[in-house]
N, C-alpha and C positions, 0 to 999 in steps of 0.2 A: 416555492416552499424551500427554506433551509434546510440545511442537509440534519443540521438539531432538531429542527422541527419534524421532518423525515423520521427520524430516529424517535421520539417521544412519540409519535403516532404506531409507529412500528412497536413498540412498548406494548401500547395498550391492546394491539392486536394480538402480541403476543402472547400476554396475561389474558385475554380472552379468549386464546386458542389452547392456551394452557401448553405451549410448546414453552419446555423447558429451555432449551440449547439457544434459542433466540432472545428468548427471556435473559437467562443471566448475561447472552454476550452484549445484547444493546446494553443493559446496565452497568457492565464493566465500562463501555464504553464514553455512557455519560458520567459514569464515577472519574475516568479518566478526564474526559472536557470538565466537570464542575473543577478538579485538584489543580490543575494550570489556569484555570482563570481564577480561581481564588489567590493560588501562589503568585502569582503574575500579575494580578489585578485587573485583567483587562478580557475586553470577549474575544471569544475566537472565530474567528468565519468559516467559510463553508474550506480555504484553500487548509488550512489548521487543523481542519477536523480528516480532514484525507488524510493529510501527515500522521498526523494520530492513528487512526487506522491502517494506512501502510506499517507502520511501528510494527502495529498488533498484530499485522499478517505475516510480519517476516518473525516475529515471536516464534507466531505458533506455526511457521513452518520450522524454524528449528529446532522446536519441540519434536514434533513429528520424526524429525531426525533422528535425535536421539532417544527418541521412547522405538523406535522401529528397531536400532539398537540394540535397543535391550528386550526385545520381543514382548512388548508389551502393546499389545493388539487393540487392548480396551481403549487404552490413553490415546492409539494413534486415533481411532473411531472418534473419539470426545472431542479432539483438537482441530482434524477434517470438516466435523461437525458446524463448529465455530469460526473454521476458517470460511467455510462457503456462506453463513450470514453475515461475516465482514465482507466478502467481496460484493457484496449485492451495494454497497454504499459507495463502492469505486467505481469513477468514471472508466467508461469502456477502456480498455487496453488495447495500444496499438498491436497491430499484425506483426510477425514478424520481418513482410515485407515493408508493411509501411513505416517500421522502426528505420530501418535499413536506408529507406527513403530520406526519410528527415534527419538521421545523422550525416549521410553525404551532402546533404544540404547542409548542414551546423559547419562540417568540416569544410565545403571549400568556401563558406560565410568567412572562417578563421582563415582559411590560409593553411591550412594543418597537411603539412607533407609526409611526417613519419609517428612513430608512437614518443617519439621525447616530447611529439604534441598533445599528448592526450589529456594532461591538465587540463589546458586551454579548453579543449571540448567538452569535455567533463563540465566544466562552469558551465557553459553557456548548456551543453544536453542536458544538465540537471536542473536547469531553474524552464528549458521551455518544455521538455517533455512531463515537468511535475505533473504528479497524478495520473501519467497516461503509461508513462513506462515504467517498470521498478528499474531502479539504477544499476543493479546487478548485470540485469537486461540489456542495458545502457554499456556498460563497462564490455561486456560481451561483444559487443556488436561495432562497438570501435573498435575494439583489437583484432575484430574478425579483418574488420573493413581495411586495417591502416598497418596490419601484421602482415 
């Protein structure tokens, strides 16, 4: 099953469970996938639709940031809410050892001796880890490793 298809089954669960917070976020969601394949013209697959939700998860974490901010307790509740129904559509997330793992592996793949290397890694960590790491995560973990 596609991860669309995932998602419109999880809809009607969700209108059937009458769970709000699920409700509007799948539908945010397919409002988002319908708007870029009309503008685009073209479908998106399951790798496309992670992107999209990654997107939405780094949103509303820095929503959360700034509504914590501003002590506004409700908004952060609302946005948690909707974050934990986007994560349930991402692939597992590496550990933070197994991150660790596979970037010493990326880096001596490259040749990557110091951080003037971390471009280089960066491409290649960002296109193999897609969907399993956020890139932030990624960026972290290089500088830990090569700083």
């Amino acid at each position: 099953m596609s991860l669309q298809e995932q998602l419109k089954e999880d809809m009607k669960i969700a209108m059937r469970d009458k769970d709000v917070v699920a409700r509007d976020t799948i539908r945010f969601l397919n409002s988002a996938i319908k708007q870029i394949e009309v503008d685009e013209r073209r479908a998106l697959d399951d790798n496309d639709v992670i992107k999209l939700i990654q997107k939405a998860i780094k949103q509303r974490n820095e929503s959360i940031e700034h509504f914590k901010l501003a002590s506004r307790d409700d908004l952060v509740e609302a946005e948690t809410a909707q974050l934990k129904v986007l994560e349930k559509y991402l692939p597992k997330q590496l550990s933070d050892e197994e991150l660790e793992t596979k970037i010493r592996d990326i880096i001596s793949a490259t040749g990557a001796t110091s951080i003037k290397d971390m471009g280089k890694i960066m491409g290649v960590a960002s296109k193999d880890l897609a969907g399993i790491a956020d890139g932030k995560r990624i960026n972290e973990t290089v500088k830990k490793i090569l700083g």
